[in-house]
N, CA, C and O atoms as a GROMACS GRO file, in nm:
protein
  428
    1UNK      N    1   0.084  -0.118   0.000
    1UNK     CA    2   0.000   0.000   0.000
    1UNK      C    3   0.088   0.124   0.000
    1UNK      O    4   0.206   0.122   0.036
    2UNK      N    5   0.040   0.205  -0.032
    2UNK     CA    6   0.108   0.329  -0.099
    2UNK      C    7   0.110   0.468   0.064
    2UNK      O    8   0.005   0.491   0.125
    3UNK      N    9   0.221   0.525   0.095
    3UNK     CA   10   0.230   0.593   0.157
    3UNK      C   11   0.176   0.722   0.133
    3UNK      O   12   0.199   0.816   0.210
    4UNK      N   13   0.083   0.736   0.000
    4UNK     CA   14   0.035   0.868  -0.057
    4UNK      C   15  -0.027   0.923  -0.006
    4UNK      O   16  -0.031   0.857   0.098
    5UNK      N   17  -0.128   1.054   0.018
    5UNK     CA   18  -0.174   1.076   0.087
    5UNK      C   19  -0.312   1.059   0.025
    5UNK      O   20  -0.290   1.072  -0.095
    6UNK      N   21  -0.445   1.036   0.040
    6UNK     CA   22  -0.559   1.018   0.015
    6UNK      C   23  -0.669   1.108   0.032
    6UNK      O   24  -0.652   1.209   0.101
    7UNK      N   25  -0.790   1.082  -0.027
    7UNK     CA   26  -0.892   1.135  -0.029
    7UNK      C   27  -1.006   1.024  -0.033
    7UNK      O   28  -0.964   0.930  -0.101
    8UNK      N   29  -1.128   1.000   0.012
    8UNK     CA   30  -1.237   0.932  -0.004
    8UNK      C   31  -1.334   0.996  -0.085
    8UNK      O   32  -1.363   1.114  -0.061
    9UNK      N   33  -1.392   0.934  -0.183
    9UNK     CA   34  -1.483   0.963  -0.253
    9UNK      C   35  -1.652   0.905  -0.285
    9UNK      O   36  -1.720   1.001  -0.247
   10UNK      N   37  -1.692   0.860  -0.305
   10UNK     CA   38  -1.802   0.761  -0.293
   10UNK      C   39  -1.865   0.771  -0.458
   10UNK      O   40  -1.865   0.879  -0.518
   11UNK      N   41  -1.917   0.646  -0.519
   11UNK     CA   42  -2.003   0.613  -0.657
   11UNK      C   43  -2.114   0.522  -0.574
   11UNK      O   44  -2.138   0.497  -0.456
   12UNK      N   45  -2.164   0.488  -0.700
   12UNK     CA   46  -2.230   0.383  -0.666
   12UNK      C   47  -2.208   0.252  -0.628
   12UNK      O   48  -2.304   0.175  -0.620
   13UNK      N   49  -2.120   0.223  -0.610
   13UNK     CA   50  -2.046   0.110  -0.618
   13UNK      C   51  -1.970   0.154  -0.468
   13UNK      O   52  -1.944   0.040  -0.431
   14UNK      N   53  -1.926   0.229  -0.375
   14UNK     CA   54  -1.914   0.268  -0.252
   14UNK      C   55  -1.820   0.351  -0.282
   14UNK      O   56  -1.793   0.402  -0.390
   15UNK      N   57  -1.750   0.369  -0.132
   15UNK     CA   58  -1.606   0.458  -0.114
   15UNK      C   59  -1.493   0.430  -0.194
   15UNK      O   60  -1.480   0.314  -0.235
   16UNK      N   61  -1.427   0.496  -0.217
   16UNK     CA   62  -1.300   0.445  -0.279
   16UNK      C   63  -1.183   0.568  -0.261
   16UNK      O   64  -1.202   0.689  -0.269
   17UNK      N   65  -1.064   0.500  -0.237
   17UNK     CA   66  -0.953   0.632  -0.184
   17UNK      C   67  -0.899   0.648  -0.327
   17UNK      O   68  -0.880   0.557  -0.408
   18UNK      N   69  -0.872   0.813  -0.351
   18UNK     CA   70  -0.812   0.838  -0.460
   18UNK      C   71  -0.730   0.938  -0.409
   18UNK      O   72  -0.769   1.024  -0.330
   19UNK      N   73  -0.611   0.928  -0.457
   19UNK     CA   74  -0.480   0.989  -0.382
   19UNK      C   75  -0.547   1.186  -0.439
   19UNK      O   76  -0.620   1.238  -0.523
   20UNK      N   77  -0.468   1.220  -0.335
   20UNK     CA   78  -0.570   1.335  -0.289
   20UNK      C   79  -0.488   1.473  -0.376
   20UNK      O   80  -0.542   1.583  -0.366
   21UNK      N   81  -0.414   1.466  -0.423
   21UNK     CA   82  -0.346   1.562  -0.539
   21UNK      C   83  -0.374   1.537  -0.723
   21UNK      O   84  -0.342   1.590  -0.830
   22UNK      N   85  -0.460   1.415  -0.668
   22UNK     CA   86  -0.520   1.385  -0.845
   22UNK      C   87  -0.637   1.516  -0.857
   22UNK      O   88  -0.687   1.581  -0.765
   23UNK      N   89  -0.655   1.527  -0.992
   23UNK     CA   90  -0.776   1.610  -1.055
   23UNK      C   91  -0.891   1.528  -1.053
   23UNK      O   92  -0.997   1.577  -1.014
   24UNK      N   93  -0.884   1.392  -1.097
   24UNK     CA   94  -0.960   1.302  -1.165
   24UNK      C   95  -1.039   1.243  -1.005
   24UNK      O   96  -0.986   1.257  -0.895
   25UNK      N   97  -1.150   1.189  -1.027
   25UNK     CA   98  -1.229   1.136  -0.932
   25UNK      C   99  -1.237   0.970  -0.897
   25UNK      O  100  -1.128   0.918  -0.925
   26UNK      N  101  -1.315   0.892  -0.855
   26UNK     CA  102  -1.373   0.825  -0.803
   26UNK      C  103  -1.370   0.670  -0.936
   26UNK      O  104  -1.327   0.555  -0.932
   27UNK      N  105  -1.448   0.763  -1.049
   27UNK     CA  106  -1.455   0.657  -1.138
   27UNK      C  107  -1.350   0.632  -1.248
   27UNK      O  108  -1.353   0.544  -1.334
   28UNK      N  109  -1.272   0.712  -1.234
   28UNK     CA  110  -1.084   0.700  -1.303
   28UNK      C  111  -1.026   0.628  -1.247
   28UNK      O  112  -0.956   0.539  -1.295
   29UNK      N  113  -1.047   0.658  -1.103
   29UNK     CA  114  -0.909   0.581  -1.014
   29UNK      C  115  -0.973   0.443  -1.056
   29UNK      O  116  -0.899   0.369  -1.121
   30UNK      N  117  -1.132   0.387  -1.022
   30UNK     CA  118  -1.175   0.263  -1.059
   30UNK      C  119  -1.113   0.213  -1.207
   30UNK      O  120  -1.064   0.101  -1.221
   31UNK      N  121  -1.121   0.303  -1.305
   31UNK     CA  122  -1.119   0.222  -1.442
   31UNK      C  123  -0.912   0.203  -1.470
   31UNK      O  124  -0.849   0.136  -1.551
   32UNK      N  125  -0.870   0.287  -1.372
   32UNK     CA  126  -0.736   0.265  -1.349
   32UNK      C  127  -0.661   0.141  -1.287
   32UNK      O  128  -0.547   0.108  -1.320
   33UNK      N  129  -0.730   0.083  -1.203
   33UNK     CA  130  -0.733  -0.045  -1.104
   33UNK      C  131  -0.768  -0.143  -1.214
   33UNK      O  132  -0.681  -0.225  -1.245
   34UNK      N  133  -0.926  -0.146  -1.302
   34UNK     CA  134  -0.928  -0.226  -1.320
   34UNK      C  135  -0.961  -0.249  -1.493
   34UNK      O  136  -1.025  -0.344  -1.540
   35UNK      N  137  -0.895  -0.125  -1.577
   35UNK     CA  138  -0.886  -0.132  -1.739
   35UNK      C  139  -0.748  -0.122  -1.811
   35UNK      O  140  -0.696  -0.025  -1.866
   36UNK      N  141  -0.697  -0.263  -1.794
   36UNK     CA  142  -0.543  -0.259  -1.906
   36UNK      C  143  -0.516  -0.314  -1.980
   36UNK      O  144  -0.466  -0.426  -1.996
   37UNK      N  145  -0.552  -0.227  -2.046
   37UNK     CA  146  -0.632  -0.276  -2.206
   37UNK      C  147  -0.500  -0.282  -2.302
   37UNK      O  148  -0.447  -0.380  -2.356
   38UNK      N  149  -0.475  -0.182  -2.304
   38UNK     CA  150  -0.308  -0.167  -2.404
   38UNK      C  151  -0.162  -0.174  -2.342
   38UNK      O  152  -0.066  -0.231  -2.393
   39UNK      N  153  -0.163  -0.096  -2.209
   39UNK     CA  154  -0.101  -0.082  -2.158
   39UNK      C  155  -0.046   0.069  -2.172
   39UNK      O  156   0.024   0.113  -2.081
   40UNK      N  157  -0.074   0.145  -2.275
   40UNK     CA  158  -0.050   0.290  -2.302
   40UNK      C  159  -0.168   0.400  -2.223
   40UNK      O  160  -0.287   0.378  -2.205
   41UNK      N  161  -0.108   0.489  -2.196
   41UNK     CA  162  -0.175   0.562  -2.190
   41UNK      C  163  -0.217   0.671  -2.194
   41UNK      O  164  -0.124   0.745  -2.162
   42UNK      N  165  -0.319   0.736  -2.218
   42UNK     CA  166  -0.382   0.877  -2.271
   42UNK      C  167  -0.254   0.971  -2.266
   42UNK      O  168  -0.230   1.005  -2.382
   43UNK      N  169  -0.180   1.014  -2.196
   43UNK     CA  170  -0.122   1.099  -2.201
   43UNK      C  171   0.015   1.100  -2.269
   43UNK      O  172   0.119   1.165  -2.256
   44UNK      N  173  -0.022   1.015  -2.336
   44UNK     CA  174   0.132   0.999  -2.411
   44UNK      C  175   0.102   1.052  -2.536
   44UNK      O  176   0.185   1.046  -2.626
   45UNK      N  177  -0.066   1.130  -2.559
   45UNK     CA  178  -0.070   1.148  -2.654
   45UNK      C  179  -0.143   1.276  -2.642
   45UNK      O  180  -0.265   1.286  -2.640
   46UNK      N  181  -0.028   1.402  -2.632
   46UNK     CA  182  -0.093   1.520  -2.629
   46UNK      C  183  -0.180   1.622  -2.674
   46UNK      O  184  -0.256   1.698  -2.614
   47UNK      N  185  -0.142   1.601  -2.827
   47UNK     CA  186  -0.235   1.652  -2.927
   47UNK      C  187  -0.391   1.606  -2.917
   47UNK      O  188  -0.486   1.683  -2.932
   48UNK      N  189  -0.400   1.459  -2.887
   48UNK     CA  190  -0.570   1.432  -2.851
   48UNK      C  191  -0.606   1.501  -2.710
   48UNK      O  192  -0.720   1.541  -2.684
   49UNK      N  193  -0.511   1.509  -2.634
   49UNK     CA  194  -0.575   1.565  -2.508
   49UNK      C  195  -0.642   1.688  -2.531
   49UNK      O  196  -0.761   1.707  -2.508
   50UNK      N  197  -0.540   1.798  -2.589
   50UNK     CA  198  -0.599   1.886  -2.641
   50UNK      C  199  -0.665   1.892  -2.690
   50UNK      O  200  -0.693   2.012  -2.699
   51UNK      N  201  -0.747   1.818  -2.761
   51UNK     CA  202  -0.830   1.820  -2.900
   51UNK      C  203  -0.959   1.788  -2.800
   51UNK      O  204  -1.055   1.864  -2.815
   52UNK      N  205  -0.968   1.698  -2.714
   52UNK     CA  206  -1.048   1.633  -2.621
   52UNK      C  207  -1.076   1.757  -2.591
   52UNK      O  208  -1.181   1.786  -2.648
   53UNK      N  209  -1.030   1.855  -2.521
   53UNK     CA  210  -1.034   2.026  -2.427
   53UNK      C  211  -1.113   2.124  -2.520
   53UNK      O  212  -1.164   2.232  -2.489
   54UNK      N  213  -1.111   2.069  -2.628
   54UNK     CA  214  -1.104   2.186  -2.726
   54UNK      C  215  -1.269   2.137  -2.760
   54UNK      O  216  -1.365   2.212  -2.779
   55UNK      N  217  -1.266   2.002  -2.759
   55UNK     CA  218  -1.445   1.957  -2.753
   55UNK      C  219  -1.519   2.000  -2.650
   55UNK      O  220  -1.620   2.066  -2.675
   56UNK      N  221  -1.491   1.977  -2.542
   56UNK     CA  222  -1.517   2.020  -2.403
   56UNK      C  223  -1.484   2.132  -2.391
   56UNK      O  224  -1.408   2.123  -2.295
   57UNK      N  225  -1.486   2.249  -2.423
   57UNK     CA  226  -1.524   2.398  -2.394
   57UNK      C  227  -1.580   2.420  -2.523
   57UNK      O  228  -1.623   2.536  -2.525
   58UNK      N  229  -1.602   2.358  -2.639
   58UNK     CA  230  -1.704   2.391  -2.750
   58UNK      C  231  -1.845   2.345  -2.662
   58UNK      O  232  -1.915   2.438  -2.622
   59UNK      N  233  -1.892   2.190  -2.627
   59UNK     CA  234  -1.998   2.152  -2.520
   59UNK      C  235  -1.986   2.257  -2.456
   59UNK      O  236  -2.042   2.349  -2.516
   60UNK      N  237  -1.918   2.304  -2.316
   60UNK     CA  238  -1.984   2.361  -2.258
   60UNK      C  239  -2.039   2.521  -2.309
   60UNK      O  240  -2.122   2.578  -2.238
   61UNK      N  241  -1.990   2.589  -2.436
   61UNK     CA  242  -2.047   2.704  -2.466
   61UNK      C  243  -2.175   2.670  -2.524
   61UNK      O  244  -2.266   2.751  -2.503
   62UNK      N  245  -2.204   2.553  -2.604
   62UNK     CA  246  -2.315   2.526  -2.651
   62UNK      C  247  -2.406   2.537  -2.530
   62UNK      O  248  -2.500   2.616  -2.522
   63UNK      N  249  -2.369   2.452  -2.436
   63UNK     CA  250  -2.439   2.420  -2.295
   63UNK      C  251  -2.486   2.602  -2.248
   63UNK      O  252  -2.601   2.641  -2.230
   64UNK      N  253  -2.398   2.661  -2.240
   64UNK     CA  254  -2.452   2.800  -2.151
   64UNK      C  255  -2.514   2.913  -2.297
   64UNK      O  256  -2.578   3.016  -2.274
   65UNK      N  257  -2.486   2.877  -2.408
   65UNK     CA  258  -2.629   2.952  -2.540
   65UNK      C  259  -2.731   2.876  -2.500
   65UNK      O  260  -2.845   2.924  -2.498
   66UNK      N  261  -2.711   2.764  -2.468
   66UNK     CA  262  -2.884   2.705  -2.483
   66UNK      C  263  -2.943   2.693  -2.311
   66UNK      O  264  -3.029   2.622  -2.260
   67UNK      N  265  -2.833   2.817  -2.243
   67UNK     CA  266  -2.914   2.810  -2.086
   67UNK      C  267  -2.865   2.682  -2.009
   67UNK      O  268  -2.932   2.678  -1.906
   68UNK      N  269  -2.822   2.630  -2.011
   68UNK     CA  270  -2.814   2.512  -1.917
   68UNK      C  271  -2.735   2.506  -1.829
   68UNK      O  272  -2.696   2.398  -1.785
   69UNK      N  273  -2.689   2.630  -1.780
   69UNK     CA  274  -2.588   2.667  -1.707
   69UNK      C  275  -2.549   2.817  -1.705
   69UNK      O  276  -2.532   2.884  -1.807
   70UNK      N  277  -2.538   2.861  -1.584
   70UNK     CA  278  -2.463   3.022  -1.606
   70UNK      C  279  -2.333   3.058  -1.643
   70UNK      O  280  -2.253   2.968  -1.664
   71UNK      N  281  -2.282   3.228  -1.661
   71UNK     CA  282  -2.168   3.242  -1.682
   71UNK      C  283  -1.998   3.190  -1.611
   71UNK      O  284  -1.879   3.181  -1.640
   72UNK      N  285  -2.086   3.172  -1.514
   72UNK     CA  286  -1.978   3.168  -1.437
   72UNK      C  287  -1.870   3.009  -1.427
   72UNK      O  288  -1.753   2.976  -1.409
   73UNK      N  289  -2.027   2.939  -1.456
   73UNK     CA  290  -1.979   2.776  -1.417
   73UNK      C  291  -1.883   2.763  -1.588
   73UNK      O  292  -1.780   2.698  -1.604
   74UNK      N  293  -1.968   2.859  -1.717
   74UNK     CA  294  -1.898   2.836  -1.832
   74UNK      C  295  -1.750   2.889  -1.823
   74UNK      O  296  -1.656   2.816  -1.855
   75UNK      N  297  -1.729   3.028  -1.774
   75UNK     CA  298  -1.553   3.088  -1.715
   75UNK      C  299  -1.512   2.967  -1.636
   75UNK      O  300  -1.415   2.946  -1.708
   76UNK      N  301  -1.508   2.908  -1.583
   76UNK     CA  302  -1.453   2.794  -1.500
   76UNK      C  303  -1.415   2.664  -1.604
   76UNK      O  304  -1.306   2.612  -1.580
   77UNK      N  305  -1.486   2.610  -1.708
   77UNK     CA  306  -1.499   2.508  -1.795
   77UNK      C  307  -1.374   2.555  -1.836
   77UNK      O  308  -1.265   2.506  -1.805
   78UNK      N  309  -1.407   2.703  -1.945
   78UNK     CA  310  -1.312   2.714  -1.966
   78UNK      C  311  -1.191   2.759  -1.938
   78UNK      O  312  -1.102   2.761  -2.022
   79UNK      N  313  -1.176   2.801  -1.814
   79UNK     CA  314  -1.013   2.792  -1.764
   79UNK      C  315  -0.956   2.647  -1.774
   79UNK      O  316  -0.852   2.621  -1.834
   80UNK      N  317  -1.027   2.562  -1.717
   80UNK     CA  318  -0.977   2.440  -1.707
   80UNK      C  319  -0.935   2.378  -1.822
   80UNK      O  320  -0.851   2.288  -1.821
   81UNK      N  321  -1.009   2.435  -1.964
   81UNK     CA  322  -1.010   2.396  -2.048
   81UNK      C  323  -0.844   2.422  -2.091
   81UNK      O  324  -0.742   2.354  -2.100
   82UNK      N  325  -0.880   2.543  -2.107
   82UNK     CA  326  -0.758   2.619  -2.147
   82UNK      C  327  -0.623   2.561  -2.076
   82UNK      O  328  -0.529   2.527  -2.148
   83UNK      N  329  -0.612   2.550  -1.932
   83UNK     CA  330  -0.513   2.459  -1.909
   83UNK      C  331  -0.506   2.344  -1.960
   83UNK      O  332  -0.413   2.294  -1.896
   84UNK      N  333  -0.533   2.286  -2.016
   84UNK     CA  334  -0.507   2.154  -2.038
   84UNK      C  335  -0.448   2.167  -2.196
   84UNK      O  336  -0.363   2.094  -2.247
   85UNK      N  337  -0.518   2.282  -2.260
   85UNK     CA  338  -0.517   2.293  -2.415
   85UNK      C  339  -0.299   2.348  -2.410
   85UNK      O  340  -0.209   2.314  -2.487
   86UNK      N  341  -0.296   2.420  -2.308
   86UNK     CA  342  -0.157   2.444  -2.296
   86UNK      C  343  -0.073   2.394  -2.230
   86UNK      O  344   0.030   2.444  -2.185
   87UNK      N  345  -0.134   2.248  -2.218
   87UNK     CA  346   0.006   2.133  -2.171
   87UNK      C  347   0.000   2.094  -2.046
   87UNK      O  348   0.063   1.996  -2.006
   88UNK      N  349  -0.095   2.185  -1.954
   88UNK     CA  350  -0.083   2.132  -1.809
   88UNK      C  351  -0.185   2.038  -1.801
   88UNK      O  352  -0.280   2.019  -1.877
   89UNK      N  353  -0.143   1.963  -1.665
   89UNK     CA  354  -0.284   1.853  -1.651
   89UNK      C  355  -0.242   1.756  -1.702
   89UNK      O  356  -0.268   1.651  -1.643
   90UNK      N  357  -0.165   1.747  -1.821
   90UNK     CA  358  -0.154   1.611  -1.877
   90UNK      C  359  -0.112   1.470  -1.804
   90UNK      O  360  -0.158   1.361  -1.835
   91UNK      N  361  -0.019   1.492  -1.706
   91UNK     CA  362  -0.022   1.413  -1.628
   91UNK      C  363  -0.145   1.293  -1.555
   91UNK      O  364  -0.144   1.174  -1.526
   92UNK      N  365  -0.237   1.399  -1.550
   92UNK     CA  366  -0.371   1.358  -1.540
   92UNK      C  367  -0.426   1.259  -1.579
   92UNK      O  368  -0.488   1.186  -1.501
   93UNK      N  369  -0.413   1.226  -1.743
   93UNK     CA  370  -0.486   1.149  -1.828
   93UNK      C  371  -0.416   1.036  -1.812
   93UNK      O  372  -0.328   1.002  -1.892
   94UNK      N  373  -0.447   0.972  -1.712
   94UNK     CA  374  -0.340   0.806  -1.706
   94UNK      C  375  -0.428   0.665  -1.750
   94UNK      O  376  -0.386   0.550  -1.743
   95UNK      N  377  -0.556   0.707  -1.794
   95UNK     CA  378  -0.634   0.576  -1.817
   95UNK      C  379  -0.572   0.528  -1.996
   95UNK      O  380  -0.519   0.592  -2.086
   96UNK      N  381  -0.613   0.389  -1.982
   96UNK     CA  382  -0.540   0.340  -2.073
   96UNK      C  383  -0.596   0.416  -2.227
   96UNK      O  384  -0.719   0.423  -2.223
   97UNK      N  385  -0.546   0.465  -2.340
   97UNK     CA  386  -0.595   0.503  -2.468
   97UNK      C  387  -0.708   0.500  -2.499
   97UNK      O  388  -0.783   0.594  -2.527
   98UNK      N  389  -0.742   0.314  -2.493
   98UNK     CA  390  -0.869   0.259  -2.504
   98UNK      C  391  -0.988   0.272  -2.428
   98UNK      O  392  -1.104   0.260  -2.468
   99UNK      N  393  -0.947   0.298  -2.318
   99UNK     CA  394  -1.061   0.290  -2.212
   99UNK      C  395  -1.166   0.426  -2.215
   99UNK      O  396  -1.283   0.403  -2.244
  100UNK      N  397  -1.133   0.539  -2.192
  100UNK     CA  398  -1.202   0.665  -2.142
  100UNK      C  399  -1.152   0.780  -2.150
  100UNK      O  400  -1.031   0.767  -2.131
  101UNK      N  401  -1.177   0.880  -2.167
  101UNK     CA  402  -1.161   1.021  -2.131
  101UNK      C  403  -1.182   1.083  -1.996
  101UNK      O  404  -1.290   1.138  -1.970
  102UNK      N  405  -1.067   1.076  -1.892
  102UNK     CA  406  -1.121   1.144  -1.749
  102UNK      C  407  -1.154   1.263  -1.750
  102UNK      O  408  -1.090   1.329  -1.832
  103UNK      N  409  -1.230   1.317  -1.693
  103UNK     CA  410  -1.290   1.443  -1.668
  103UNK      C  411  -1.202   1.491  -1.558
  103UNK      O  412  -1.243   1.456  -1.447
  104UNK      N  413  -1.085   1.567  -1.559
  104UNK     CA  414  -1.034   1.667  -1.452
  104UNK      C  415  -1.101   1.731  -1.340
  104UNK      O  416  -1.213   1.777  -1.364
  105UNK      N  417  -1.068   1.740  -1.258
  105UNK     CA  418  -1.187   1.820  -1.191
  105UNK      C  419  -1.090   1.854  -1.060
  105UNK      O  420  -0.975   1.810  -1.062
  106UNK      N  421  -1.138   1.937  -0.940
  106UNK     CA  422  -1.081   1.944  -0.817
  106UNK      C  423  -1.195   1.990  -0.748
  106UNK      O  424  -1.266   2.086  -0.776
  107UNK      N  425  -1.206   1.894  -0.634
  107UNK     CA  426  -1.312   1.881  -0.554
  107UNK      C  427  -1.252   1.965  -0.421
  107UNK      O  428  -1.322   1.977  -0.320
   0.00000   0.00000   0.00000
C-alpha cells in the first residue's frame, strides 16, 4: 500500500480512496485499477488531449447559449479547459488510450 496521501470519494459502487493531489475522481481511479487494455496511456498522446479540451469547452459554450448553465460555471470550464489545451494537466490522463476520457476536476 502506498504511503500517498488520500482522499475518499463515494459512486455507486461505494467509497473508494483516490490519492488526494489527483484532478480526476472516483470513477478514473476505478477504471485505473481495473482497465489494461493496451497498456498505453492517454497521455502519451498530447495533441488528442488537447483536441479532447477543445471539444469540451465547445460543449460547454453550446451548454450556456442554450441556458443550461450560467456564466460563471462556463468561465470555470473554460479555464480548465484552457489549461489543459496548454500542456498542463496532462499528467492527469493516465487511463489506458482505449478505455475513457477522465474528466479533470478538483473537488
Amino acid at each position: 500500500m502506498s504511503d500517498r496521501p488520500t482522499r475518499l470519494e463515494h459512486d455507486l459502487l461505494g467509497e473508494k480512496a483516490v490519492p488526494a493531489d489527483a484532478y480526476y475522481g472516483v470513477q478514473t481511479a476505478r477504471g485505473l485499477e481495473n482497465f489494461h487494455i493496451s497498456g498505453v496511456q492517454l497521455q502519451l498522446y498530447p495533441d488528442l488531449i488537447k483536441a479532447l479540451a477543445m471539444v469540451k469547452c465547445a460543449a460547454a459554450r453550446a451548454n450556456f447559449e442554450c441556458g443550461q448553465f450560467d456564466e460563471a460555471i462556463l468561465r470555470g470550464i473554460e479555464g480548465a479547459c484552457q489549461e489543459v489545451i496548454d500542456g498542463k494537466l496532462h499528467d492527469q490522463f493516465q487511463l489506458d488510450v482505449f478505455q475513457a476520457e477522465p474528466a479533470p476536476r478538483r473537488t
